[in-house]
C-alpha positions, 0 to 999 in steps of 0.5 A: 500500500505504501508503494502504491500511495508513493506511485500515485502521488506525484502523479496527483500533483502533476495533474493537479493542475499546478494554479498559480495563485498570483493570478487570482484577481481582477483584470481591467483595461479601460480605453475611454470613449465607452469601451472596457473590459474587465476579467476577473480570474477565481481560484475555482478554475472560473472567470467572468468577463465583462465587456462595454461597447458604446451602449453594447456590454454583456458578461462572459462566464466560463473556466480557465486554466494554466499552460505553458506560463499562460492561460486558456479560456474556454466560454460564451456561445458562439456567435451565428454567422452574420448575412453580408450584401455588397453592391459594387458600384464604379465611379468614373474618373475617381482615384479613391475607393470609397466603403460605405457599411452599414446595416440592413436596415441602413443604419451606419456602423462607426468605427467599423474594421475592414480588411482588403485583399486579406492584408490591407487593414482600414477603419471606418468614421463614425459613419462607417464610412472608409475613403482609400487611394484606389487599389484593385479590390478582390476581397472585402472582409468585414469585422464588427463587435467579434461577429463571424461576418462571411468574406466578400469575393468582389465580382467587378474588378473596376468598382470603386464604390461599395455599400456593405450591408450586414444582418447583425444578430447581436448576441450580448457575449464574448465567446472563448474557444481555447483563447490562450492569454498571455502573462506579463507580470501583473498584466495579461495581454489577450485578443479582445474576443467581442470587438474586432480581435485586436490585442489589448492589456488588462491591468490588475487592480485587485 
């Protein structure tokens, strides 16, 4: 019996899941003009997330656990995929390209990330409109409040010009799938997962 327990334990101990109670606490990152987040690691193997958007917020909860001097977070309900329509539209004598997205129902999307030709990153205004030099366009890729919006393959190799409309089924949550979290001292740095994915670093504040 005695060997047996001295067998078995040091195997308890590696799969005990060595948690690293420096990590326990409250994490917050806090960018001004209504945007926040905040995760709040427990020693229950638990975490709750909560993210604010403008007038959009919600609360994430789920487990976490160490790997490799880091985290991973698994929680949240998946978001559906979104609808997406584009009208391709060309403008005579322009040198720009101009992108427009908004809803279906017409309203605008501030602030809206867009990716072109899987490499070109750009910004919308407030009223979700982007003005570039113009490049050829093959492929529009719109990221919105961390929803799966399908990718656009353009039809019109000389448009200049065009409308992106999305059906938003907006779910009030941050969705993790083995989301790894990287640990810097009292800082952790993660891909913000209901925005548009982008990195960002959450201070410790208890």
């Amino acid at each position: 019996m005695k060997r047996l327990f001295v067998f078995l334990f040091p195997v308890v101990l590696f799969s005990g899941c060595f948690i690293n109670r420096s990590m326990i606490g409250t994490y917050r990152n806090i960018e001004g003009y209504g945007v926040e987040q905040e995760l709040h690691i427990k020693d229950n193997g638990m975490f709750t997330y909560n993210w604010i958007e403008g007038l959009n917020k919600g609360t994430t909860n789920g487990t976490w656990k160490n790997e490799d001097s880091g985290l991973i977070l698994n929680g949240g309900t998946k978001q559906p995929e979104q609808k997406i329509i584009v009208q391709e539209n060309t403008q005579a004598s322009s040198d720009s390209i101009y992108i427009e997205v908004m809803s279906f129902e017409g309203e605008p999307l501030g602030k809206v990330s867009v990716v072109l030709n899987d490499k070109i990153g750009v910004v919308g205004d407030l009223e979700g409109k982007i003005i570039i030099d113009k490049i050829p366009i093959k492929k529009i890729k719109v990221n919105y409040l961390g929803m799966h919006i399908p990718e656009y393959q353009v039809k019109n190799s000389s448009a200049n010009h065009f409308i992106i409309k999305v059906y938003l089924t907006l779910t009030q949550n941050a969705y993790f799938e083995n989301t790894r979290i990287q640990i810097r001292g009292k800082k952790l740095i993660m891909q913000e997962p209901s925005l548009t994915g982008r990195k960002i670093t959450l201070k410790k504040i208890e």
